[in-house]
N, C-alpha and C positions, 0 to 999 in steps of 0.2 A: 534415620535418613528420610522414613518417609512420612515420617512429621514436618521436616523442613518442606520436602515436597509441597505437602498438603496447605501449609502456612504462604506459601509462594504462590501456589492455585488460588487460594481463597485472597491473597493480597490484590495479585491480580481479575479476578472476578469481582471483586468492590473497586476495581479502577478503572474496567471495562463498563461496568452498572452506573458509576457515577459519573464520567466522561460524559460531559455536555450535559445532563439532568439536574445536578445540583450547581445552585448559585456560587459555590465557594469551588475552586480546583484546587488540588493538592497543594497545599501548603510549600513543601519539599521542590525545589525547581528539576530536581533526579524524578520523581516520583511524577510531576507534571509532565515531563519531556515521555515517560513509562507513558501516561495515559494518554498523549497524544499518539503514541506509538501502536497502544493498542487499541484505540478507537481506529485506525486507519486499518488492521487486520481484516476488517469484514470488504469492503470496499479496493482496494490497494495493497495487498500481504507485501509487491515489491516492496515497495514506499514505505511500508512497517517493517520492512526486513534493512531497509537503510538507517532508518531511525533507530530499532536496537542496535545498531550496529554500532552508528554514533554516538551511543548511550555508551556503550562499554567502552568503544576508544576513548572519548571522551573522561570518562570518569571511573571504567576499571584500575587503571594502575594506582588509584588513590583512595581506594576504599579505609585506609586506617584512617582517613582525614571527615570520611565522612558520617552523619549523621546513621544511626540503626536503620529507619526507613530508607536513607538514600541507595545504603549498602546494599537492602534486601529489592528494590527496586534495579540495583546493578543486575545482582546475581537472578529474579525475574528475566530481563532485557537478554542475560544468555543463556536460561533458557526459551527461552521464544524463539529466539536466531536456532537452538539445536531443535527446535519441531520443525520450521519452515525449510530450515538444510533437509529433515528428512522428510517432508511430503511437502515443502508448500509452492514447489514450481508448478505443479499441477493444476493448479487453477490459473496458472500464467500461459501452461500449455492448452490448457482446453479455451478458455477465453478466445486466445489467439487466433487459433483454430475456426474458432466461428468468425472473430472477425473477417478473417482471410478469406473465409466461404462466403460472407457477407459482400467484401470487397470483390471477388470474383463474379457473384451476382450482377455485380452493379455493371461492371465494365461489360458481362453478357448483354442488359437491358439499356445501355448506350447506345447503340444501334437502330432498336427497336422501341424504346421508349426513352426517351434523355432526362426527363422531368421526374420520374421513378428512381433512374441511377443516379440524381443530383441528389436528391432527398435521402438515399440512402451515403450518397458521401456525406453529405454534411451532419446526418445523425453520427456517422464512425468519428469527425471530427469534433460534435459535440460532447458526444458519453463520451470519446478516448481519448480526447486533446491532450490532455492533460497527464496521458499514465505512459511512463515510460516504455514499461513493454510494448505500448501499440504503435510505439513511435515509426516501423516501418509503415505499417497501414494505414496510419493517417496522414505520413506526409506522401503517398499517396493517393488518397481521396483528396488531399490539400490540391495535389496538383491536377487533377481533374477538375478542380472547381475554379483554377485558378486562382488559387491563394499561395502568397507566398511559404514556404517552408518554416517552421516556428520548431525548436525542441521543446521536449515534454521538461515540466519544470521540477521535475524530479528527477 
């Protein structure tokens, strides 16, 4: 068993290493959607924890159909989803966390400086537009700057 392990680790640490470095991506369209998945792990775990997810609905129920790589790419995808079930909110909680303190900052310095707490909304809007989880705090700063409300595209 923990040969398989180890072959999954190491499949996965050559799809984490070659994701966007080398000119050729994974052949296997299982095994591309894996590296898409696990390049988003450092930046986005939510948004990687949708993508395995999709990966198994997607193409767990049909692994006799698919290719050796596609399969060991499947069973990769769940385990990823079982490390992130068991620690990877954590970086969702802490992130959040400063955003929040960030966005409290700002709303303080509205008062007493408005040109401080704009630049600090629109940076929350910039880095977090885009990430689900910070969807309350930025359409938040959104609406402090006066922009309309957009959802995160994940």
């Amino acid at each position: 068993m923990w040969q398989t392990d180890l072959a999954f680790d190491e499949q996965e640490r050559k799809l984490s290493k070659s994701h966007g470095w080398l000119p050729q991506p994974p052949r296997d369209p299982v095994e591309r959607a894996l590296a898409e998945a696990v390049g988003e792990l450092v930046f986005d775990p939510q948004a990687a924890r949708q993508k395995f997810q999709a990966i198994v609905d997607l193409y767990g129920g049909d692994e006799n159909r698919l290719s050796p790589e596609a399969r060991r790419a499947v069973d990769a995808a769940r385990r990823q989803l079982a490390r992130l079930d068991a620690g990877g909110t954590r970086y969702v909680q802490e992130a959040g966390a400063l955003v929040e303190r960030q966005l409290a900052r700002a709303d303080r310095l509205a008062a007493t400086d408005p040109q401080a707490a704009k630049r600090i909304w629109r940076a929350i809007v910039e880095l977090y537009g885009d990430k689900a989880w910070a969807a309350t705090p930025v359409a938040r700063a959104r609406q402090h700057l006066g922009q309309p409300p957009q959802h995160a595209e994940r």
